[in-house]
C-alpha positions as CSV (number, residue, x, y, z in Angstrom):
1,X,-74.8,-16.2,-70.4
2,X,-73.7,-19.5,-71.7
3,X,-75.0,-22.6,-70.1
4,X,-71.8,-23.6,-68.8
5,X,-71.4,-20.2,-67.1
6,X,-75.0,-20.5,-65.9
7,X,-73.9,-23.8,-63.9
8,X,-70.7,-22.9,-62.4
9,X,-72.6,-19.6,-61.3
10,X,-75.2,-21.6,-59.1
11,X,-72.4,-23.9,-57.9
12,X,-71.1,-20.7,-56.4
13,X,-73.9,-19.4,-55.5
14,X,-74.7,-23.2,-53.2
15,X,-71.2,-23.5,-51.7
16,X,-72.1,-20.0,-50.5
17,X,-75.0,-20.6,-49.1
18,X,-74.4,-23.4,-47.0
19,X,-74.0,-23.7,-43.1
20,X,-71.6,-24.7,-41.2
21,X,-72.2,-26.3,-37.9
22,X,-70.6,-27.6,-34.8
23,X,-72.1,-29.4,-31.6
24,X,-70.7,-28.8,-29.0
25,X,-68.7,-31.5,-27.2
26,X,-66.9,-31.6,-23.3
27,X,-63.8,-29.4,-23.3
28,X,-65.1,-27.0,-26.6
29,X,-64.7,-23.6,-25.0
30,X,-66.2,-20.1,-27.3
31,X,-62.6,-19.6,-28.1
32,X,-61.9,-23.2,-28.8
33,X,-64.4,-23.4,-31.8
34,X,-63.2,-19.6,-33.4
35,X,-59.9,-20.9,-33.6
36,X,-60.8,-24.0,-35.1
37,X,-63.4,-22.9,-37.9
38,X,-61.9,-19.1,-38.3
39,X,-58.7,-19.2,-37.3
40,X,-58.7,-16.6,-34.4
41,X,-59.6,-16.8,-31.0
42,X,-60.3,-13.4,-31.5
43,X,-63.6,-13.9,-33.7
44,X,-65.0,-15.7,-30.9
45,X,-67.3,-12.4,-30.9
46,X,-68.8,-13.0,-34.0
47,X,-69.8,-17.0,-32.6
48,X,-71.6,-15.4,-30.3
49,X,-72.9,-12.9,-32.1
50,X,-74.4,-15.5,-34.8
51,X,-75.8,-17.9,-31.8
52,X,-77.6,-14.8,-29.7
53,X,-75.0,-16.1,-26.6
54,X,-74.8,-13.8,-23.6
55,X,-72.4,-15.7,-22.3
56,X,-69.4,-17.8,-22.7
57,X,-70.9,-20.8,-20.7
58,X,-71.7,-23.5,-24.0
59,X,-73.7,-26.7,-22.9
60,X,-72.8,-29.7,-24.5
61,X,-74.7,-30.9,-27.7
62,X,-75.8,-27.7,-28.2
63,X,-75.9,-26.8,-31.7
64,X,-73.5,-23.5,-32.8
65,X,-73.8,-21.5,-36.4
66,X,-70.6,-20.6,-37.4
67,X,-70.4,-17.6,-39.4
68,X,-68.6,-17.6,-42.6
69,X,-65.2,-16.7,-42.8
C-alpha cells in the first residue's frame, strides 16, 4: 500500500473511532437527543442501551454516549 493510501486509511480509521457526546441540559428528554444526533426518536433505545439507562428519567449534566449512526 502506497503511503498516501496508508494515510487516508488511518484518517478513516480516527473519524471512526471517535465519540460523540452530549450533556445533558434542562428540557433534553431520551427522545429529544435521538432525534437530534440520529435522526429518529425511535433510536432512542439504542441511547439507552449505550448509557446502561433503566429509565427515561436523564439528570442534568449528566454525560450521554451516543452511538454511531
Amino acid at each position: 500500500m502506497n503511503e498516501k493510501k496508508k494515510a487516508e486509511s488511518k484518517v478513516a480509521e480516527e473519524k471512526t473511532e471517535k465519540v460523540i457526546t452530549h450533556t445533558v441540559v434542562k428540557g433534553d428528554t431520551v427522545y429529544s437527543i435521538a432525534q437530534k444526533y440520529l435522526g429518529k426518536t425511535s433510536r432512542a433505545s439504542e441511547i439507552r442501551r449505550a448509557n446502561n439507562l433503566v429509565t427515561d428519567i436523564l439528570r442534568i449534566g449528566k454525560m450521554l454516549v451516543i452511538p454511531k449512526k
